[in-house]
C-alpha positions as CSV (number, residue, x, y, z in Angstrom):
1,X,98.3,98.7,95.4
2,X,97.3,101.5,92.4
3,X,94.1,103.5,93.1
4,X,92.1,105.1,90.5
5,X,91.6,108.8,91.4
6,X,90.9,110.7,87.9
7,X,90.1,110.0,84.7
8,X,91.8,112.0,82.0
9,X,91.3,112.6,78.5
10,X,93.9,114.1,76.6
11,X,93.0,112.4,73.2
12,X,90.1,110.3,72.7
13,X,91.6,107.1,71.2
14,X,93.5,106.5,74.4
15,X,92.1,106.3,78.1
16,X,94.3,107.3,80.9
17,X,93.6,107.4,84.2
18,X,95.6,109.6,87.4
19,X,96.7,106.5,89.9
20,X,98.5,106.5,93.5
21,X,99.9,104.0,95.2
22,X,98.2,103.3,98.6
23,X,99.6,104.9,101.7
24,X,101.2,107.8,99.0
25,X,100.5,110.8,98.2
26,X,102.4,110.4,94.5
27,X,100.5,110.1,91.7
28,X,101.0,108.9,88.1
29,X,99.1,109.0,84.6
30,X,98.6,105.1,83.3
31,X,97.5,104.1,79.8
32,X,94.8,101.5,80.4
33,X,93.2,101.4,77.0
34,X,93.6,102.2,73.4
35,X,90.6,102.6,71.2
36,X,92.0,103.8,67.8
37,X,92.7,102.2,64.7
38,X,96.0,103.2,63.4
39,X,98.9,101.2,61.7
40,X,101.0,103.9,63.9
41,X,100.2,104.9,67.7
42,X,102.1,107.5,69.7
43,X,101.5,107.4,73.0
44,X,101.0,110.6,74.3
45,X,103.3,112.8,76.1
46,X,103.1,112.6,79.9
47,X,102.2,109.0,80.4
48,X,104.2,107.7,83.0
49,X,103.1,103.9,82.5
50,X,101.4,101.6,80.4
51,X,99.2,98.5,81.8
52,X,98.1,94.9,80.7
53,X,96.6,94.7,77.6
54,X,96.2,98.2,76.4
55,X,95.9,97.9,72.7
56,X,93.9,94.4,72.2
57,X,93.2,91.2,74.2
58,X,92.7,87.3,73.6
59,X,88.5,88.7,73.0
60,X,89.1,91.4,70.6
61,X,92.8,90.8,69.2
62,X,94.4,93.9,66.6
63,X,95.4,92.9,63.3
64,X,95.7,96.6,62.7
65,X,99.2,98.4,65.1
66,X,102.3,97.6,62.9
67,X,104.6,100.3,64.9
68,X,104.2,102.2,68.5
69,X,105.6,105.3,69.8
70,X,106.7,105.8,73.6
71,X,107.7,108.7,74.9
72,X,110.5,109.1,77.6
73,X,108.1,109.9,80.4
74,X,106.9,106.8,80.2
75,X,109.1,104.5,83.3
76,X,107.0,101.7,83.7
77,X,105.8,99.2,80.9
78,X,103.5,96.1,82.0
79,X,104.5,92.1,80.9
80,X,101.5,92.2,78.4
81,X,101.5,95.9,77.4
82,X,101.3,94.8,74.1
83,X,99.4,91.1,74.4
84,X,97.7,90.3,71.3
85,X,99.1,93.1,68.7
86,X,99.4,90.7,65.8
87,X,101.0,92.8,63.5
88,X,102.9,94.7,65.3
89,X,106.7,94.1,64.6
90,X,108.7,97.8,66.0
91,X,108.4,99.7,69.0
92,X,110.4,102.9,70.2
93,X,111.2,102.7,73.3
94,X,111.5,105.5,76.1
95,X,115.2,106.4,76.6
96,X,114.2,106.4,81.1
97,X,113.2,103.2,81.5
98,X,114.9,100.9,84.0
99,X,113.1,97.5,84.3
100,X,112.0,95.6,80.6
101,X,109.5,92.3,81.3
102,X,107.8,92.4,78.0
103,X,105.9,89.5,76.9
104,X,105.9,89.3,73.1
105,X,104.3,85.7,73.2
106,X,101.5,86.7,71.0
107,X,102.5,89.2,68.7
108,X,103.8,87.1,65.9
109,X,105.3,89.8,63.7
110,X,107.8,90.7,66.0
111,X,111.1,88.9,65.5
112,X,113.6,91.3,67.3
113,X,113.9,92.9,70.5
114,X,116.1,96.3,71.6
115,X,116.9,96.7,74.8
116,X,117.3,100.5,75.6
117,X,120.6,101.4,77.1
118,X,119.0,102.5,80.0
119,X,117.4,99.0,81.5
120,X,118.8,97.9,84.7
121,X,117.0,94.7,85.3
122,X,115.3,92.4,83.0
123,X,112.4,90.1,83.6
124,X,111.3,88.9,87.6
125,X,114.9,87.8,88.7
126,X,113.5,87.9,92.2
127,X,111.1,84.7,91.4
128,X,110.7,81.5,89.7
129,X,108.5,82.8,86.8
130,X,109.5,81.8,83.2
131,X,110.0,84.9,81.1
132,X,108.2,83.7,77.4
133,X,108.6,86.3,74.9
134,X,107.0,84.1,71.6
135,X,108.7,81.6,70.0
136,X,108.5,84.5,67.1
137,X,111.7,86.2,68.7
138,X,115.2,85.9,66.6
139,X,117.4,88.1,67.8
140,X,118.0,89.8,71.6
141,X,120.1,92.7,71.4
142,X,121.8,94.8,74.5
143,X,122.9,97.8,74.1
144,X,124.6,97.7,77.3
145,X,125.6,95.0,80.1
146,X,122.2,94.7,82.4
147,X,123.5,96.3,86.0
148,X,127.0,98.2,86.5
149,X,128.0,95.3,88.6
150,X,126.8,92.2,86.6
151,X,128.7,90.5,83.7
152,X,127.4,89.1,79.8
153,X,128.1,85.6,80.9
154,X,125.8,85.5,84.1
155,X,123.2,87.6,81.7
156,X,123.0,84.8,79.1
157,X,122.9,82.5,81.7
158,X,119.7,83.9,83.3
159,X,118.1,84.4,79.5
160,X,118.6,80.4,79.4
161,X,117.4,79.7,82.4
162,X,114.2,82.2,82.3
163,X,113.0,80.4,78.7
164,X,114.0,77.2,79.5
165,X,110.0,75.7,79.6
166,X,109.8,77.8,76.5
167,X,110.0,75.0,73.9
168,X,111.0,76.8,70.6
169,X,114.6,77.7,72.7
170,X,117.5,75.4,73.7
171,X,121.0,75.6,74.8
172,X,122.8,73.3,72.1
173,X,126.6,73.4,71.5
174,X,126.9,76.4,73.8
175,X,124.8,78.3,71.5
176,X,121.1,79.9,72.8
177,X,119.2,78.8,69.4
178,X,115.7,78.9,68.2
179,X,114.5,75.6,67.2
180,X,111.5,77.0,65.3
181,X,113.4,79.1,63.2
182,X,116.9,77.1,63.2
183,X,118.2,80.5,63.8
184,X,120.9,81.2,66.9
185,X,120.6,83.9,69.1
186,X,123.9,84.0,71.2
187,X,127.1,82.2,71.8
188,X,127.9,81.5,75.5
189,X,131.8,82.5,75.5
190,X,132.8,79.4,76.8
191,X,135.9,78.3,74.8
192,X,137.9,79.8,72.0
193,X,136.5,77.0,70.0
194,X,133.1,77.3,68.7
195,X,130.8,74.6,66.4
196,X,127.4,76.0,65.4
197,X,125.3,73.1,65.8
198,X,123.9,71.0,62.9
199,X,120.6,72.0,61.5
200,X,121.3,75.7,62.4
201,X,120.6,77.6,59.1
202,X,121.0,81.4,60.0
203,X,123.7,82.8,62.4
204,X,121.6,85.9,63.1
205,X,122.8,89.4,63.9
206,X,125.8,89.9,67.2
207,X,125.7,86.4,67.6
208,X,129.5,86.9,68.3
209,X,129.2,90.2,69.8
210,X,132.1,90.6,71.8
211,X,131.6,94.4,72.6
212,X,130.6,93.7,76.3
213,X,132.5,90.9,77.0
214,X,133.6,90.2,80.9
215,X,136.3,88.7,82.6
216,X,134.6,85.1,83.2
217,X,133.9,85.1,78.9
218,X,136.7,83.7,76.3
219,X,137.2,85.2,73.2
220,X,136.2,83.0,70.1
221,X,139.0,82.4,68.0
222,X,137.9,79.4,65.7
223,X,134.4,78.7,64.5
224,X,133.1,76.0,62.8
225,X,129.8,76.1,60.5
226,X,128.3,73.1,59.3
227,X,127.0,73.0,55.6
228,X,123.5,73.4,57.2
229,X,124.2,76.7,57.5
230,X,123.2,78.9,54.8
231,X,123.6,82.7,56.2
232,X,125.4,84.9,58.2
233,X,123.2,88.0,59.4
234,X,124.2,91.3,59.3
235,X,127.4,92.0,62.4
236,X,127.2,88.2,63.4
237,X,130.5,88.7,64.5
238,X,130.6,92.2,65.1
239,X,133.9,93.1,67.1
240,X,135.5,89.8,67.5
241,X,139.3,91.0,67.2
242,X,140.5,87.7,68.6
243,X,138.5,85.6,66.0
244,X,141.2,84.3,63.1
245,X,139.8,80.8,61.3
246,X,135.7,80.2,60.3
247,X,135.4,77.1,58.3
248,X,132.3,75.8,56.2
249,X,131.4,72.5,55.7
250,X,129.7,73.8,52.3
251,X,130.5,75.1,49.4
252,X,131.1,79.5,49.2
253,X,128.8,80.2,46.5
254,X,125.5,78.2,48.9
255,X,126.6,80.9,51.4
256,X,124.7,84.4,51.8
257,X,126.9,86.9,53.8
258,X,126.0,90.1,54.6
259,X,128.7,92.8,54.1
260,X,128.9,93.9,56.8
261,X,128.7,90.5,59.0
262,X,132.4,90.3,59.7
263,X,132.3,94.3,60.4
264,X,135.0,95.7,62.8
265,X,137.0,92.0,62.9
266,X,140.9,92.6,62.3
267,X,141.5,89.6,60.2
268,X,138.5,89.4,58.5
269,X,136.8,91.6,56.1
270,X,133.6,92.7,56.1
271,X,132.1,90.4,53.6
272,X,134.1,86.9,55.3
273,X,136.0,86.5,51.9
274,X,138.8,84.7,54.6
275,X,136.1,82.2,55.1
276,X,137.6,78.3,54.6
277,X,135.1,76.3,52.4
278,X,135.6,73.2,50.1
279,X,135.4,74.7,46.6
280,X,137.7,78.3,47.5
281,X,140.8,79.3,49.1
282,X,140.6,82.1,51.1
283,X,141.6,85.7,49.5
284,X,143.0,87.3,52.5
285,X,144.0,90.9,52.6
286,X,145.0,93.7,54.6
287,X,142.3,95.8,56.1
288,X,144.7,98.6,56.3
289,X,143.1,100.7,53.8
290,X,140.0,102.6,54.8
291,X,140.3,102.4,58.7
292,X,139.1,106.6,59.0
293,X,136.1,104.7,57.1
294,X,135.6,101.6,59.4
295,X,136.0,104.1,62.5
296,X,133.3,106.4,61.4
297,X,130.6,103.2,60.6
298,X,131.5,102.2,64.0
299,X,131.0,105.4,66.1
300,X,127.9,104.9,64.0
301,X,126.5,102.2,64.7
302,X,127.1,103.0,68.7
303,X,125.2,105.8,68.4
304,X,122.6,104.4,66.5
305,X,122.3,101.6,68.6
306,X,121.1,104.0,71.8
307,X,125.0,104.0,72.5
308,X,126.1,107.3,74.9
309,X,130.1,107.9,74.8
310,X,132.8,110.8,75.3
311,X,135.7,110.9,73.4
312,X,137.5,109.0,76.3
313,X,135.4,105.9,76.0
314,X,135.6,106.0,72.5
315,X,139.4,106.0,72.4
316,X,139.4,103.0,74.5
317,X,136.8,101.1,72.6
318,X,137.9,101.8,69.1
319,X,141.6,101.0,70.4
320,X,140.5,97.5,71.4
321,X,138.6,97.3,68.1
322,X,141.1,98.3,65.8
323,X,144.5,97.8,67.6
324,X,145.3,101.7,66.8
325,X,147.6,102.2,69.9
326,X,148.3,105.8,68.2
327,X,144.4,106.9,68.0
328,X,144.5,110.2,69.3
329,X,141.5,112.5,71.1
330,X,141.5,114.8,68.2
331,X,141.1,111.9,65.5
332,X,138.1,110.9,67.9
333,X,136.9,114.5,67.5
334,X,137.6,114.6,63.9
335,X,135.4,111.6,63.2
336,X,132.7,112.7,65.5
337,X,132.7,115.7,63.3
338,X,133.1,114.1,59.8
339,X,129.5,112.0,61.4
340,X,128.1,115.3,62.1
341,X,129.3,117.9,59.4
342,X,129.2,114.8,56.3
343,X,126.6,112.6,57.1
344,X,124.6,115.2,58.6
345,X,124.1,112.7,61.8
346,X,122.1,113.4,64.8
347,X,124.7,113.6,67.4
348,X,124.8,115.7,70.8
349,X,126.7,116.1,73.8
350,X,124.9,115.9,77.2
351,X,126.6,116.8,80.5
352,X,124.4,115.1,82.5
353,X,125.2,112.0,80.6
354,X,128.7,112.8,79.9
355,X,128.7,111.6,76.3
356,X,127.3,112.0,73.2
357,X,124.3,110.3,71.4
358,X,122.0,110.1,68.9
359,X,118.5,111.9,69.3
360,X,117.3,109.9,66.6
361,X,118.0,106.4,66.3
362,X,115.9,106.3,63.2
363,X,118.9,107.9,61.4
364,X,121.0,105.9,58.9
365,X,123.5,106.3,56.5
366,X,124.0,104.1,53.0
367,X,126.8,101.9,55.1
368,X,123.4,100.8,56.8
């Protein structure tokens, strides 16, 4: 049980009060209210935890908070930390925190959530409660697999099961999809077969991800896309070495494809020009050329992604990736350099962490 034992104020839009738990001594500063009216809030520096309903409730709703700021002191976030922000659509998150149970059921801007590399545990898995983050949300994206010890496919499984009285989400075909939008969020990994189920019209960003896949997932090596289907998002299939055939039911030229949606797939380039439809042949060629290239917007997109890697790991991942058996330490430090020196990119090496990151995930460059 918290107890209130001072009330602090460091700014004046924002009141934060010192807590303990009972039977502690420890104390730690919580943000219970907000009481500004900016498009953009930073939290302030120090604040340990945010509670219920900081920024706006079901009485007195904001139409105002597009964007919020936590910094990394912050551990501890509550389920409805943000209930009610109804214009909000991007949060930073802190780079500490371990548990994320964020409710996002009524903030209808926001269509995508990030969860930081540094989450352990998602959600209540120790009860029965549903987990409802909005029928608004498109896209889920991990930067890493949730617990050292746990694997993707038992992850999905739980993301199923936890909005399965949320009526805008259904397991269909294998594929997590959002009815509302007729958008899908992840494949299961079930079989090396895959048909994206009729009606879908978006096949949203890392559908396919295969960067963390586990020993109990298959690699997808066919997928079939019925002519309902009338994008593919931005790394849909981001990684998926093993994927060689992706026929359309439609015709090419009804089909918007992102660039970069077949990024970092062997036989496939970037823009899916191997695609099968009815009115084209496929134009298939070597993605030889331009591999330095590929690496770098890779590393990149790692990094950027709250990714935290030594050259070792690297190796290893952008061997798997690329089938360059001959990728060398030095090339790794090369690229890492060309990011650096070229592109001017944010990166750094930490001990503690042993690898290097971003310290601004803001960053981009034009391959963006």
């Amino acid at each position: 049980m918290e107890i209130d034992m001072t009330k602090t104020s460091e700014k004046t839009d924002f009141i934060i009060q010192r807590m303990r738990l009972r039977n502690s001594e420890k104390t730690f500063l919580l943000l219970r209210r907000y009481k500004g009216n900016e498009s953009v809030v930073t939290i302030p520096d120090g604040v340990e935890k945010i509670g219920d309903n900081v920024f706006a409730d079901d009485i007195e709703p904001n139409e105002t908070i597009t964007k919020i700021i936590i910094p990394d002191s912050v551990l501890e976030i509550s389920e409805k930390a943000f209930a009610w922000c109804k214009s909000l659509k991007e949060i930073e998150f802190p780079k500490a925190i371990k548990s994320f149970c964020i409710s996002f059921a009524t903030c209808p801007k926001m269509k995508e959530i990030f969860v930081p590399e540094s989450v352990e545990e998602i959600g209540f898995p120790s009860t029965k409660q549903n987990y409802h983050i909005g029928e608004n949300i498109r896209r889920i994206l991990f930067v890493k697999m949730i617990k050292q010890d746990s694997v993707l496919s038992s992850l999905k499984k739980w993301i199923c099961a936890q909005f399965a009285n949320n009526p805008a989400y259904i397991l269909q075909n294998d594929f997590f999809v959002n009815k509302k939008h007729r958008s899908t969020l992840f494949y299961m990994n079930t079989s090396e077969e895959a048909n994206v189920p009729e009606g879908i019209e978006t096949v949203s960003t890392t559908t396919f991800y295969e960067f963390l896949l586990d020993k109990d997932s298959v690699p997808v090596k066919k997928v079939y896309l019925p002519g309902s289907v009338k994008k593919i998002e931005y790394a849909t299939f981001l990684s998926c070495s093993h994927l060689v055939n992706v026929t359309y039911d439609g015709l090419f030229a009804d089909l918007d494809i992102c660039k970069w949606g077949f990024f970092t797939c062997l036989h496939f380039g970037k823009d899916g020009r191997e695609i099968t439809c009815k009115d084209r042949k496929p134009k298939v060629e070597k993605l030889g050329k331009g591999l330095q290239f590929e690496r770098i917007i890779f590393i990149h997109h790692v990094f950027k992604n709250g990714g935290c890697m030594n050259k070792n790991q690297l190796q290893k991942l952008l061997k798997d990736t690329f089938g360059e058996e001959k990728l060398s330490i030095s090339t790794i430090g090369r690229d890492i350099d060309f990011l650096r020196d070229r592109f001017k990119a944010p990166i750094v090496f930490s001990r503690d962490r042993n690898g290097y990151y971003y310290t601004d995930l803001t960053f981009s460059i034009d391959a963006d």
